[in-house]
DOKETOR-749340 format. One record per residue (C-alpha): x, y, z. Coordinates in steps of 0.05 Angstrom, whole numbers, padded with zeros to 5 digits, always signed. Layout:
<sites>
XYZ
...
</sites>
This chain:
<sites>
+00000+00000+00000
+00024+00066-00014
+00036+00111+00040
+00046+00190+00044
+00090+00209+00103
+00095+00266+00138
+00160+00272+00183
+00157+00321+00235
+00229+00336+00272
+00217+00404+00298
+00269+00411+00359
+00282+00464+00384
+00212+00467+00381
+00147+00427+00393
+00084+00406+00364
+00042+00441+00410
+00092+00506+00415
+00079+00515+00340
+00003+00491+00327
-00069+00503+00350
-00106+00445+00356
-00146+00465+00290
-00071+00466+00253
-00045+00399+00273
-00118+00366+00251
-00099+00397+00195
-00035+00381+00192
-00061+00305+00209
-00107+00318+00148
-00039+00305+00090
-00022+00244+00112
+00006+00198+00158
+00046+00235+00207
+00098+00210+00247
+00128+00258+00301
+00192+00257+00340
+00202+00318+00388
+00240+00295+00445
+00300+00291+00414
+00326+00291+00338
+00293+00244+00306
+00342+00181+00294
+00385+00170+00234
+00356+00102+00223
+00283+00127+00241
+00289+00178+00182
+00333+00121+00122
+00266+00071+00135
+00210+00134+00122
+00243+00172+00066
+00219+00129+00017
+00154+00149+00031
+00160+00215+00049
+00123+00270+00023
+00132+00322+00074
+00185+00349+00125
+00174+00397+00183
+00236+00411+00215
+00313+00417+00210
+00331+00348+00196
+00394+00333+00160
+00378+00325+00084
+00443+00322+00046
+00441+00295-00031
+00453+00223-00013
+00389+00221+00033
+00346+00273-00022
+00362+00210-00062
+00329+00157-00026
+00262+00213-00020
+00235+00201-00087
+00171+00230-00061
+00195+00283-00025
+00155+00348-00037
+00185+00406+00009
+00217+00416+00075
+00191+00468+00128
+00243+00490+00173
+00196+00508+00224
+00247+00541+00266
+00254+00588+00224
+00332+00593+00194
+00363+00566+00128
+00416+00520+00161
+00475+00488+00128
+00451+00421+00137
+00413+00412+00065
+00428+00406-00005
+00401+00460-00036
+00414+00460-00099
+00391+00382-00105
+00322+00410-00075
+00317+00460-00146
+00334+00399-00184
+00285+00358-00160
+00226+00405-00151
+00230+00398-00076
+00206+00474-00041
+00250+00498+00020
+00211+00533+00065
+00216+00565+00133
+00159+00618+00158
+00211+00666+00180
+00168+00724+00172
+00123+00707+00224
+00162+00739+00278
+00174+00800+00235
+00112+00845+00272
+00129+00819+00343
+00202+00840+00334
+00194+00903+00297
+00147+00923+00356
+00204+00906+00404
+00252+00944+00371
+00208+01009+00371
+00199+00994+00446
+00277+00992+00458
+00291+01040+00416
+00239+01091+00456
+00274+01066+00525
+00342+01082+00499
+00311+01152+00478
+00284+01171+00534
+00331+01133+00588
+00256+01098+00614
+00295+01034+00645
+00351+01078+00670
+00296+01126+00699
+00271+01070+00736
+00335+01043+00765
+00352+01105+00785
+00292+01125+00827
+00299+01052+00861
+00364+01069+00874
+00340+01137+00905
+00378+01191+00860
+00330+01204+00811
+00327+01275+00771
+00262+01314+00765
+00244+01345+00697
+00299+01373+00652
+00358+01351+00698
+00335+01277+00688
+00333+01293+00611
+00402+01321+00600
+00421+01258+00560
+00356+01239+00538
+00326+01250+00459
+00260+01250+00429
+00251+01188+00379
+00207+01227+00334
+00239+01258+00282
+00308+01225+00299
+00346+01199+00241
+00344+01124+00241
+00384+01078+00199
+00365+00999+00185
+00416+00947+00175
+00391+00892+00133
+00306+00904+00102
+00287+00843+00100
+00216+00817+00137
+00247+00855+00201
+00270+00911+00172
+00212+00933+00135
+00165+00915+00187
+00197+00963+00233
+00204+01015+00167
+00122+01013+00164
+00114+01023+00248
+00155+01087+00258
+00126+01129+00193
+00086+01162+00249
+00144+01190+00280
+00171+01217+00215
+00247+01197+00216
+00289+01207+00159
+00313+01137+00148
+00380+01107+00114
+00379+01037+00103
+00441+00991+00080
+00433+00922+00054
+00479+00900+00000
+00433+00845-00020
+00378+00896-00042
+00378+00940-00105
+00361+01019-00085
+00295+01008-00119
+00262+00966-00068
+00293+01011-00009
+00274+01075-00038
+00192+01048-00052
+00199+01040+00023
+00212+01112+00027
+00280+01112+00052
+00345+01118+00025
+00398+01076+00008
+00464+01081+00046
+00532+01053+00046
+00557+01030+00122
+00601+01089+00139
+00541+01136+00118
+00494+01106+00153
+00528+01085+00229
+00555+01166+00230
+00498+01196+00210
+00439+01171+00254
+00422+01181+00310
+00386+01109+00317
+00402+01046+00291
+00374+00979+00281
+00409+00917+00257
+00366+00866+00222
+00414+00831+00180
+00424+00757+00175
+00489+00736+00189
+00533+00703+00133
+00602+00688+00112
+00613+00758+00087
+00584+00792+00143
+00610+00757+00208
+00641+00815+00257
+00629+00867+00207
+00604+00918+00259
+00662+00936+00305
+00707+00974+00338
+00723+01013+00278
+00648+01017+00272
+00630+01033+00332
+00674+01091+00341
+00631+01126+00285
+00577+01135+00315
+00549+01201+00343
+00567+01204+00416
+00497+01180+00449
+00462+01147+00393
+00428+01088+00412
+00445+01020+00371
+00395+00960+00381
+00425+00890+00355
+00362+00848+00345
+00380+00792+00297
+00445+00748+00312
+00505+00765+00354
+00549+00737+00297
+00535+00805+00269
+00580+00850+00314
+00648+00835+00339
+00603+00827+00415
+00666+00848+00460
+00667+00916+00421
+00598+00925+00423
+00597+00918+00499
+00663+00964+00510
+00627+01021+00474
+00567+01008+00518
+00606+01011+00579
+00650+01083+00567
+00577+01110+00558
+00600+01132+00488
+00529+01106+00461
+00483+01068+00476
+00457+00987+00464
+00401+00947+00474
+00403+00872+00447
+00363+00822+00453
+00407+00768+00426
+00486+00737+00449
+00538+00704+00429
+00518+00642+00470
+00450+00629+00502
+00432+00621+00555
+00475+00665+00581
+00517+00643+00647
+00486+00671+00701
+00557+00698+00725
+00569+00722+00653
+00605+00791+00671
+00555+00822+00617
+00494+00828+00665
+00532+00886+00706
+00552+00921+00645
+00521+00991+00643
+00498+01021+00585
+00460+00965+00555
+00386+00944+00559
+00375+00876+00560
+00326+00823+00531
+00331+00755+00534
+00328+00722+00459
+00251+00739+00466
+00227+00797+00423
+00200+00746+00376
+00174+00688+00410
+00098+00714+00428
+00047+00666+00436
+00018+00687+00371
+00080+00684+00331
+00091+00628+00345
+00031+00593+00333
+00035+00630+00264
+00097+00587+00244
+00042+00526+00250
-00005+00555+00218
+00042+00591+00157
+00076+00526+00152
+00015+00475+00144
-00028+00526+00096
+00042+00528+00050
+00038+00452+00054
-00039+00438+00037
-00021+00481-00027
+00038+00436-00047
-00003+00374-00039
-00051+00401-00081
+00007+00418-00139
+00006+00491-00125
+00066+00541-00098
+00065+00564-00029
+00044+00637-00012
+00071+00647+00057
+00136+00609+00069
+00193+00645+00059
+00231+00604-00003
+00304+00580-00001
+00346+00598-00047
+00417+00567-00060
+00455+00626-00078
+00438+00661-00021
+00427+00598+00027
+00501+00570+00013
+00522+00645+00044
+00484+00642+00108
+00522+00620+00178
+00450+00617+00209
+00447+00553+00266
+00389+00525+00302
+00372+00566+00372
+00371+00531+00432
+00320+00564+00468
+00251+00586+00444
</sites>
């Protein structure tokens, strides 16, 4: 009898992190799905199913050799969200095989982070507050001498992707000029957004906020640092919100401890962080804990993204939602699975 399988490996995730009970009878609806969430699913687990394998949700290993044994294989969902190393690509275009992973998901709940940081480091709001608990608070202007408004600040993006443009559409109320730099983008697309293309140097010395939204890659890896950092205007406030790999870290923190500017990240080199990492008494740096993304409802829309993209493809249609892997720009990505949701 023929069967259509449906392997679901979704670590660092789960099941019921991802899906609403109204997705996974969906999900339940493709075929016969076999799960394995408390640990990686087995080597010898995945070599007996491929045959029969239609679908895959999750980052299991999927290198030529194995795509060859899949002869039914229709896409693979990387439902946590990264293009990781771990596939063959280019075999996938061969074979008509769609890469997925419904990155964009956490786009909204990370954008709306970002403004919130961004606002704190502004206005000094968390340094406010530690300062009145520690009793020497400053009333009206003299707690504002270091402070700036956010409106009409100039704001620069590194990286427009789902992030960047996200966070693009939610300040337009606060009427920033804003530079963006992403080498991966013609100016056309960055300029329909309103904003205007920027080359680094530009861009870190000239606003007076900055985002980083960029992926990291094997071009990219450290490219923000002490060099970098020593550009920017004394007191601007720079918010690292999509992988550490980004920054050379160490610099990053030094310039956050002379009180030259200011940080707020919400992601590290390694997590969890040690809870005697000398970071955590660092001044100058608002901290959040690998969590701007992971609302309730983002993540249930990674379930629900990921199993409307794959009701399409059993049907013989593309998928609308998913974001789509390609191997030029897949082979340069350094992305690797989190460890923590």
């Amino acid at each position: 009898m023929s069967r259509n399988v449906i392997l679901v490996d979704p670590l660092p995730r789960t099941v019921d992190l991802i899906m609403e009970r109204s997705v996974k009878e969906r999900l339940h609806a493709l075929g016969e799905v076999v799960i394995c969430e408390d640990r990686q699913m087995p080597a010898e687990q995945i070599d007996e199913l491929l045959p029969d394998t239609v679908l895959i949700f999750g980052q299991t290993d999927m290198p030529r050799e194995r795509l060859d044994r899949a002869q039914k294989l229709k896409a693979i969902i990387n439902v946590e969200s990264n293009f990781i190393p771990n596939i063959d690509y280019q075999a996938c275009v061969e074979r008509g095989i769609w890469v997925l992973a419904p990155a964009s998901a956490f786009a909204a709940p990370v954008a709306e982070a970002s403004l919130a940081m961004a606002i704190d480091l502004a206005r000094g709001i968390t340094q406010a507050d530690r300062e009145f608990r520690l009793g020497i608070e400053q009333y009206g202007l003299a707690g504002n001498e270091t402070t700036f408004r956010f409106a009409g600040a100039s704001v620069g993006i590194i990286g427009f992707g789902d992030l960047g443009r996200q966070l693009r559409e939610l300040i337009r109320p606060f009427r920033n000029h804003v530079r963006v730099f992403d080498p991966w983008l013609p100016s056309e697309i960055i300029e329909r957004a309103d904003c205007a293309p920027a080359i680094l140097d530009e861009l870190l010395s000239e606003s007076q906020v900055i985002f980083v939204f960029a992926s990291v890659t094997s071009e990219n890896e450290g490219f923000i640092g002490a060099r970098e950092f020593a550009m920017m205007k004394p007191g601007a406030a720079f918010l690292l919100m999509s992988r550490a790999a980004v920054v050379d870290f160490p610099a990053m923190v030094e310039a956050a401890a002379s009180g030259r500017i200011r940080v707020a990240t919400d992601v590290f080199p390694e997590e969890p962080v040690a809870a005697d990492d000398p970071i955590r008494s660092v001044p100058g740096i608002l901290f959040s804990a690998h969590r701007t993304g992971g609302t309730r409802d983002a993540l249930y829309a990674l379930g629900s993204m990921a199993v409307a993209d794959a009701e399409l493809i059993m049907k013989g249609l593309p998928p609308q939602l998913c974001r789509r892997a390609d191997p030029a720009t897949a082979a340069r990505l350094k992305s690797k699975p989190v460890s923590v949701t």
